[in-house]
C-alpha positions in Angstrom: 124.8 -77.2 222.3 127.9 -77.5 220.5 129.8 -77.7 223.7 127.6 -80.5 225.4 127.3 -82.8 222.6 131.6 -83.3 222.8 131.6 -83.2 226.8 129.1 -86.1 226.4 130.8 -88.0 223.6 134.1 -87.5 225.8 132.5 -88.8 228.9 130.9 -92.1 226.7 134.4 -93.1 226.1 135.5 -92.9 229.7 132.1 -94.8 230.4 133.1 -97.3 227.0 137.1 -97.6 228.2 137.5 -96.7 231.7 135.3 -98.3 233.9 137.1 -100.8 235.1 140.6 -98.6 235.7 141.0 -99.2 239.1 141.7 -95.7 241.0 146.0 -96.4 241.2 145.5 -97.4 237.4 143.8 -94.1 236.7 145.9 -91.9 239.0 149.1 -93.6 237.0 147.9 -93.1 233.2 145.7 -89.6 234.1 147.7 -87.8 231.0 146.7 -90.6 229.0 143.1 -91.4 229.7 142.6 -87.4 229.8 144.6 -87.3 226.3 142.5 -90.2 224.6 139.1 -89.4 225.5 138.8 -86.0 223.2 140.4 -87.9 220.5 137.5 -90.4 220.8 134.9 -87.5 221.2 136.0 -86.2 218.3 136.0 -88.9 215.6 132.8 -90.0 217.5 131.3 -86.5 216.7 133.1 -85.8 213.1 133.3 -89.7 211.4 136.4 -89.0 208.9 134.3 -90.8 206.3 131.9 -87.9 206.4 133.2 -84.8 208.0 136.6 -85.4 205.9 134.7 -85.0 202.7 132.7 -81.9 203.4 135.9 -80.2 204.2 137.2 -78.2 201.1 139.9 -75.9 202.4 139.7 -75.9 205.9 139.2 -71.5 205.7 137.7 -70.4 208.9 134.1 -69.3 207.0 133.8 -73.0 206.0 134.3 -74.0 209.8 131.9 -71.5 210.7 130.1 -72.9 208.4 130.3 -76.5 209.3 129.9 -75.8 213.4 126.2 -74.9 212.5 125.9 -78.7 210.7 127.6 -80.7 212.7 126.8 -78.5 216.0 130.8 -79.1 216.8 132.8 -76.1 218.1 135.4 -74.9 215.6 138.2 -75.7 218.1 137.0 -79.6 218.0 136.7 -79.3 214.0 140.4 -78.3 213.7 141.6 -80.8 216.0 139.9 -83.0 214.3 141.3 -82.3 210.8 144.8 -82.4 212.1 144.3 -85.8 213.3 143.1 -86.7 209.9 146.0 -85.0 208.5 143.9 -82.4 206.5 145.1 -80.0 208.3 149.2 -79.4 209.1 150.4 -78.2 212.3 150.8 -74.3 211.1 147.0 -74.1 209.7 145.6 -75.6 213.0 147.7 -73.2 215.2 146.6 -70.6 212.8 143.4 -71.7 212.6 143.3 -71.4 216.6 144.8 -68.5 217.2 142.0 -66.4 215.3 139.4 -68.5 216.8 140.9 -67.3 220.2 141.1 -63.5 218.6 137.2 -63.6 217.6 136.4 -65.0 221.0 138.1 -62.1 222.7 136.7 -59.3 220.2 133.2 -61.0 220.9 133.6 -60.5 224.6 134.7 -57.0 224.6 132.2 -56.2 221.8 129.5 -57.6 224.5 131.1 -55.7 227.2 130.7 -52.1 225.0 127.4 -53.2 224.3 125.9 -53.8 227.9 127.9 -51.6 229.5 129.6 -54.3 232.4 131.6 -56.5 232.8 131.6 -59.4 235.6 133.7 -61.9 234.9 137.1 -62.8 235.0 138.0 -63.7 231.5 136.7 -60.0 230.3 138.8 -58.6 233.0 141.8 -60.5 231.9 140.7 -59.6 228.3 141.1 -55.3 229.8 144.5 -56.5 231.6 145.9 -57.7 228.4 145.4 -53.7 227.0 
């Protein structure tokens, strides 16, 4: 859910914005228009004058938290509080780097669990071993 609600918000601002980039124009500010539209999905999804405020330290547990109210990913919550300067370039790479470590323990716990594994990322997840 979580996911879909920001790929849609991302794509409305392409829709809002760049529909009438012509195909050099896009090809010539890619970085750009890629760059800006998760900015937009992300103050479109987390309003500053709300999310802001229901932020008190920014732990992890309060982002789990939040995910399940504004049904926003933890990764999108912590780039949006470093773009409202809640959050300092340390926490957020902190912040993502044990996101990334849960992720990974999730998946291998699934993997002990069920026995299998099919896909690439938990084979990548064994290689790193």
């Amino acid at each position: 859910m979580a996911r879909r609600q920001f790929d849609t918000a991302h794509e409305l601002r392409h829709i809002l914005l760049h529909r009438v980039v012509t195909a050099n124009e896009f090809e010539e500010n890619f970085e750009l228009i890629e760059e800006q539209a998760p900015s937009f999905a992300s103050a479109f999804l987390l309003p500053a004058s709300q999310f802001s405020v229901e932020v008190d330290s920014g732990a992890i547990w309060e982002l789990e938290r939040l995910k399940a109210r504004w049904k926003v990913s933890i990764r999108v919550q912590i780039m949006r509080l470093k773009r409202l300067n809640i959050l300092d370039q340390y926490s957020s790479q902190r912040l993502s780097k044990f996101t990334v470590q849960k992720v990974t323990h999730l998946k291998v716990s699934r993997t002990m669990i069920f026995g299998h594994c099919s896909s690439q990322a938990c084979s990548q997840i064994y290689s790193r071993r």
